[in-house]
Phi, psi and omega in degrees: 000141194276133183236216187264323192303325173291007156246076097295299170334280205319301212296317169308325130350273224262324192288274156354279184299331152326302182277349179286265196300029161272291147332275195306298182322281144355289159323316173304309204275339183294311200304317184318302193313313176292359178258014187269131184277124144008104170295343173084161186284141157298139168309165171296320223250167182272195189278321185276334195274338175277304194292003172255327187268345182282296181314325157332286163314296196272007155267330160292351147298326191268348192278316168315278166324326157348108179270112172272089203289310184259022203047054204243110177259168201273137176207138167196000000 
């Protein structure tokens, strides 16, 4: 018979094992870490300034790629 205690049981568990593949984790990446390559310099330009030369690129890749059934290109 199921009492109040068993999601007690469950939770403590579930909290346990957490913190075990917390734990491991945490170990791994300390052995690891001197073997992880260089984060490297940030770029000059800021996060909006990338994300507009990236969206940039890649409408001028797709503007390319277009298949022109009547010869009617994509302009935007």
């Amino acid at each position: 018979m199921a009492t109040d205690r068993s999601a007690d049981r469950a939770r403590a568990f579930a909290f346990g094992a957490a913190a075990l593949f917390d734990i491991t984790g945490t170990i791994i990446y300390r052995a690891l870490r001197r073997q992880l390559p260089a984060a490297g310099q940030p770029p000059p330009e800021d996060p909006f300034q990338l994300a507009t030369m990236t969206l940039e690129a890649a409408h001028a890749e797709a503007v390319m790629h277009v298949p022109k059934p009547n010869g009617v290109g994509v302009s935007a």
